[in-house]
N, C-alpha and C positions, 0 to 999 in steps of 0.2 A: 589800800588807797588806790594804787593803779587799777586793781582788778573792779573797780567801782566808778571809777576814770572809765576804763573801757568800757563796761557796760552801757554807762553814760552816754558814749559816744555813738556806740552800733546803734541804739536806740534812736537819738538825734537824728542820725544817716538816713535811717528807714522809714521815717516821721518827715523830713524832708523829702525825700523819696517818692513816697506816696500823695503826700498834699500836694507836692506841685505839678505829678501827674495827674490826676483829679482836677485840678484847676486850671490847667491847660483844655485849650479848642482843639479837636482836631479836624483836620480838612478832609480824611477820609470819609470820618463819619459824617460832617457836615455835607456832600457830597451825594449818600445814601439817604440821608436826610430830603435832600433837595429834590434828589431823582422819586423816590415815593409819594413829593408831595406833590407832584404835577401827574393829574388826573390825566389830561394828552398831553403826550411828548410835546417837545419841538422838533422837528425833525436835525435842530445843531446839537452836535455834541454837546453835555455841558460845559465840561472845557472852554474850548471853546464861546459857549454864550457867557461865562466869566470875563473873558477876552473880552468883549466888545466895552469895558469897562476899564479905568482905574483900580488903586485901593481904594485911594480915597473916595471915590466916586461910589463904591459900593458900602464902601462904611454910612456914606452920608446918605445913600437908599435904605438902608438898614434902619438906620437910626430914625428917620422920620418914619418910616413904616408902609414903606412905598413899594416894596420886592416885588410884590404878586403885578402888579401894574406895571411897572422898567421891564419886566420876562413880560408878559403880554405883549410890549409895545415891539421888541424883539421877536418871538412869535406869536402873532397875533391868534394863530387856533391852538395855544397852549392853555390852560387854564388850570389854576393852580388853588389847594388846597390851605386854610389857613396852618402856619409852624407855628409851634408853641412858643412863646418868649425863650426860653430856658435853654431849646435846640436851635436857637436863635446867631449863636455866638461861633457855635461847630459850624453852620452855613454861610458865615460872613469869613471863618476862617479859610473855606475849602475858595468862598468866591475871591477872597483875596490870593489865595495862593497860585491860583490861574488867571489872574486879572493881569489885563494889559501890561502893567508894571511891573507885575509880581515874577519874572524870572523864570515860573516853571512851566517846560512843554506838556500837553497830555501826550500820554502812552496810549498806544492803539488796543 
């Protein structure tokens, strides 16, 4: 019964584990994401062009589908390539996490 109990449980642990990694954004990624898909730089850091923003503010660019235009207006001889929906969520995470509100400094 115990040894069935544990089993049980490692299994749970490792299944929880993995699906909520997996379903988590990440900002790093989101990040390399962003920087690949701009055909010319901006000359700001992206850090930075985060910065000039909210969360919220970036959630609600996102969500209408407006990102490639908000960086344009920012830097205007950037031009940016369309993100797939899907790598969508990793870019909102990394712009939220450097966004004005968002708490974290960029690293040189």
């Amino acid at each position: 019964m115990m040894k069935n109990f544990t089993k049980f449980l490692a299994i749970t642990l490792l299944s929880i584990m993995f699906l909520s990694s997996s379903a988590s954004a990440d900002a790093f990624k989101g990040g390399r994401i962003l920087n690949n898909a701009m055909l010319k730089h901006c000359p700001m850091i992206l850090a930075d062009l985060a910065g000039t923003h909210t969360k919220a503010d970036w959630a609600k660019i996102v969500q209408e589908g407006t990102l490639a235009e908000t960086i344009h207006a920012i830097c205007p001889k950037t031009e940016i390539k369309p993100i797939p929906e899907d790598k969508m969520k990793d870019v909102l995470d990394y712009l939220q996490y450097y966004a004005r509100d968002g708490g974290a400094l960029p690293s040189c």
